[in-house]
GURO-129667 format. One line per 10 residues: for each residue x, y, z of C-alpha. Coordinates in pm, 1 decimal, padded with zeros to 6 digits. Example, Ala and Ser with C-alpha at 12.3 -4.5 7.8 and 13.67 -1.06 7.14 Angstrom:
01230.0:-00450.0:00780.0 | 01367.0:-00106.0:00714.0
This chain:
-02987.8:-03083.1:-00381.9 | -02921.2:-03101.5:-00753.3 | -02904.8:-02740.9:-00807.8 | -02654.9:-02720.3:-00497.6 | -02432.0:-02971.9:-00766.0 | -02512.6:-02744.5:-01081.1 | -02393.3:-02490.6:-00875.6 | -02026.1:-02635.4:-00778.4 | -01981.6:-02743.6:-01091.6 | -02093.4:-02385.6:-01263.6
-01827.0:-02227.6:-01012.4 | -01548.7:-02557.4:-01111.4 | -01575.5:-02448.6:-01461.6 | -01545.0:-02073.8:-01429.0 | -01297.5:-02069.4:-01220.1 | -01057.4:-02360.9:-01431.6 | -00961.8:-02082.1:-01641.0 | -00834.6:-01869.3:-01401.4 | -00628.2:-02153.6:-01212.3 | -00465.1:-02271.4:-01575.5
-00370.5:-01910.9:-01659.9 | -00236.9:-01838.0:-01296.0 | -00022.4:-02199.3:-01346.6 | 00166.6:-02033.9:-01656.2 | 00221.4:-01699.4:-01451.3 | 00378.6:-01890.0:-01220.8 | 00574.1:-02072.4:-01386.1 | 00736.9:-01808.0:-01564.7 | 00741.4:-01582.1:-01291.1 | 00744.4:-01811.6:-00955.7
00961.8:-02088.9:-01086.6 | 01239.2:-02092.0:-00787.7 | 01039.0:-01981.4:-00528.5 | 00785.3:-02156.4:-00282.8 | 00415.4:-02064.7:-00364.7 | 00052.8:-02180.2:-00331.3 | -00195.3:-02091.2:-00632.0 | -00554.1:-02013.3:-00504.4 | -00870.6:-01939.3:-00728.6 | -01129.4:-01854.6:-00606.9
-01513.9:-01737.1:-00663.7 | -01715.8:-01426.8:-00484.4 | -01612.7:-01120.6:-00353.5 | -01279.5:-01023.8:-00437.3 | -01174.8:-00800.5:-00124.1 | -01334.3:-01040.8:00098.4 | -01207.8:-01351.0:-00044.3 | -00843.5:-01144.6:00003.4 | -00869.5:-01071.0:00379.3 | -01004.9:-01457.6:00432.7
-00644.9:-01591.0:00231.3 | -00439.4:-01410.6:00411.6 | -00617.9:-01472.2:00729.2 | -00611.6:-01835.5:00616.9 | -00244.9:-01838.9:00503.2 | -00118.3:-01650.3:00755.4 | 00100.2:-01375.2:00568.2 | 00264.7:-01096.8:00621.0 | 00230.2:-00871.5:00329.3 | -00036.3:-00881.9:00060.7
00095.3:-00760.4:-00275.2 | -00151.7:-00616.5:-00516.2 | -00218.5:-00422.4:-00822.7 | -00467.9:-00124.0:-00822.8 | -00683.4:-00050.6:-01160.3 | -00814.9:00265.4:-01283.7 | -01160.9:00196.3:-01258.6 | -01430.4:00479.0:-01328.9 | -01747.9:00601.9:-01381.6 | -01996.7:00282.7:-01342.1
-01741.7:00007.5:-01296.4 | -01648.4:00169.9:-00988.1 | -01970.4:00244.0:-00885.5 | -02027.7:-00124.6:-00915.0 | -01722.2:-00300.7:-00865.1 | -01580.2:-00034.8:-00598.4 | -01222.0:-00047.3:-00592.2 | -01091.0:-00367.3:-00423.7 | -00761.2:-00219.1:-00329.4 | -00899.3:00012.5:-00169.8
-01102.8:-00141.1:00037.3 | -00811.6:-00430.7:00106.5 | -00557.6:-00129.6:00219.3 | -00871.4:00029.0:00411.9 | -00960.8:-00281.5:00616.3 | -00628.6:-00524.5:00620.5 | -00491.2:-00593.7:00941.5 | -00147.4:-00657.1:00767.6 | 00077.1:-00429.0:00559.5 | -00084.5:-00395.7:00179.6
00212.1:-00287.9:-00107.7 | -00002.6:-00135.3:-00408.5 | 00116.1:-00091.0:-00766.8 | -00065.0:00142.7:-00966.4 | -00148.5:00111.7:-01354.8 | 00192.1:00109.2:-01555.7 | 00393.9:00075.2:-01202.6 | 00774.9:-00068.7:-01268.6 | 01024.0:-00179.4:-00985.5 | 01344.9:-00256.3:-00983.9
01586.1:-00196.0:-00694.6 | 01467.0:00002.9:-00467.7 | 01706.1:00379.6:-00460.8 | 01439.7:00594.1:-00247.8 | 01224.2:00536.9:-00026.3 | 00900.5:00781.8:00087.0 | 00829.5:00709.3:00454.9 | 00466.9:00959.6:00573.9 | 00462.8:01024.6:00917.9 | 00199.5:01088.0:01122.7
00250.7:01004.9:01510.8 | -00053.0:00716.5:01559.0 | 00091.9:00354.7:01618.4 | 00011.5:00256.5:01276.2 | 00250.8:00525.6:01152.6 | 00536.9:00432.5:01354.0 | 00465.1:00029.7:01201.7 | 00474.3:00162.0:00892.1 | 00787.5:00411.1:00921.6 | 00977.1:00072.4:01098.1
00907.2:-00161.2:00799.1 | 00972.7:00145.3:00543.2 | 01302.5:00195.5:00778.0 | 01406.9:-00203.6:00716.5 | 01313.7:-00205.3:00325.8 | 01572.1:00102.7:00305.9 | 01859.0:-00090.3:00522.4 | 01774.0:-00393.2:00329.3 | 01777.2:-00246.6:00001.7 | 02068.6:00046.3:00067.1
01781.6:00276.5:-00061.1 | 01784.7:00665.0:00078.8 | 01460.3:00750.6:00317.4 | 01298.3:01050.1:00303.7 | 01035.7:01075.2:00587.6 | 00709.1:01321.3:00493.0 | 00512.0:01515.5:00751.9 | 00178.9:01669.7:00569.7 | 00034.8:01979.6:00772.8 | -00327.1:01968.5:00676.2
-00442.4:02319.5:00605.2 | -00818.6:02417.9:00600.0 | -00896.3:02555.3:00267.7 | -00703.9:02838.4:00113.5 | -00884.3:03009.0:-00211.5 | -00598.1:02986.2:-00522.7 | -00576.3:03401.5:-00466.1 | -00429.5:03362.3:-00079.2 | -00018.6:03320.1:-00165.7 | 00127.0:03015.0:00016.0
00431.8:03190.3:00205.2 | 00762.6:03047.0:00033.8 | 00989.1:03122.0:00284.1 | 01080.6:02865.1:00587.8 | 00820.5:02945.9:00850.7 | 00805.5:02887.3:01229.6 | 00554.0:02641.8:01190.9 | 00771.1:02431.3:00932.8 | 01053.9:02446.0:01139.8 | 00859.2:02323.0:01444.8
00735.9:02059.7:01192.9 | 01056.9:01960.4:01118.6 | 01244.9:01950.4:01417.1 | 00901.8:01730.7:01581.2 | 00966.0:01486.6:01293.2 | 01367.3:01447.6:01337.9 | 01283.6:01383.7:01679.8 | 00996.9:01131.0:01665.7 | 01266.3:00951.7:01392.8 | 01548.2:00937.1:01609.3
01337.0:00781.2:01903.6 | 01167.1:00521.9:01690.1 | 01439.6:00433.0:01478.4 | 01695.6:00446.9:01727.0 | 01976.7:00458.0:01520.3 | 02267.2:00695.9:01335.6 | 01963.3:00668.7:01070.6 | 02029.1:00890.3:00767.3 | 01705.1:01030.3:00587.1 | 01597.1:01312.9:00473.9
01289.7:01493.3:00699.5 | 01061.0:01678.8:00476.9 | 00736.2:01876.6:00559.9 | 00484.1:02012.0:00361.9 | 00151.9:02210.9:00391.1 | -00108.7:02130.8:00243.5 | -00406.4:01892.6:00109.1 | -00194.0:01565.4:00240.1 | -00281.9:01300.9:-00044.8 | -00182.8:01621.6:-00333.7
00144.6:01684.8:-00087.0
């Protein structure tokens, strides 16, 4: 039983940092609104899912790092797994990321269920914020050596694309909603 005590009180004092440096964070940062500060020790992405399980929310918020080489290897990337496994909507900043109001908005579109979710909350950010909404439909193409030209021109397919998308936007959306529908061919996370 005694190392059981070592134990909590190894994981008390490593993690009293933390909670005193996540105090003055929030009190610079969180001074006017409602919050809860948790610290806590293990597995980062798992420990993420259990909170908001636990605390019932409805976004996480979260910053991604550019890990590499052995530290990923190791470490993985926890956002990644959090946005790969979360049950509720994950909003990732990347290294050097700055907001301010938001002006334009990306919605991607593909036509699963978790799409439309995700073009309805992108849809109420823009009314919310008065920000412009362009909606994205990537064509995945198998691969094309750098030689084979990508035609420039508007093709049949893209205008099939794009009339598809304006339609699946004004059925989900059902509104006078102004956006802009954009398609694109190509690898979809380069596009």
């Amino acid at each position: 039983m005694g190392n059981l005590a070592e134990l909590a009180e190894e994981v008390t004092l490593s993690t009293q940092p933390g909670k005193l440096q996540l105090e003055r964070i929030a009190r610079k940062h969180l001074a006017r609104v409602r919050h809860k500060l948790l610290v806590q020790f293990g597995k980062p992405a798992e420990l993420i899912e259990k909170a908001a399980q636990d605390l019932d929310v409805d976004l996480i918020v979260m910053a991604t790092h550019e890990r590499t080489g052995i530290n990923r290897l190791l470490l993985g990337s926890i956002a990644e797994h959090v946005l790969r496994t979360s049950k509720r909507p994950v909003l990732s900043f990347g290294p050097g990321t700055a907001i301010g109001a938001l002006k334009k908005i990306l919605c991607l579109v593909g036509f699963d269920p978790d799409s439309i979710a995700a073009l309805k909350f992108g849809w109420r950010l823009a009314q919310e914020y008065g920000a412009a909404v362009s909606l994205l439909r990537v064509i995945p193409v198998p691969f094309e050596p750098s030689e084979v030209p990508v035609e420039p021109r508007t093709s049949e397919w893209e205008q099939n694309a794009r009339a598809q998308l304006v339609k699946f936007a004004t059925e989900k959306l059902r509104a006078k909603a102004k956006y802009k529908p954009v398609v694109r061919r190509g690898d979809p996370a380069s596009a």
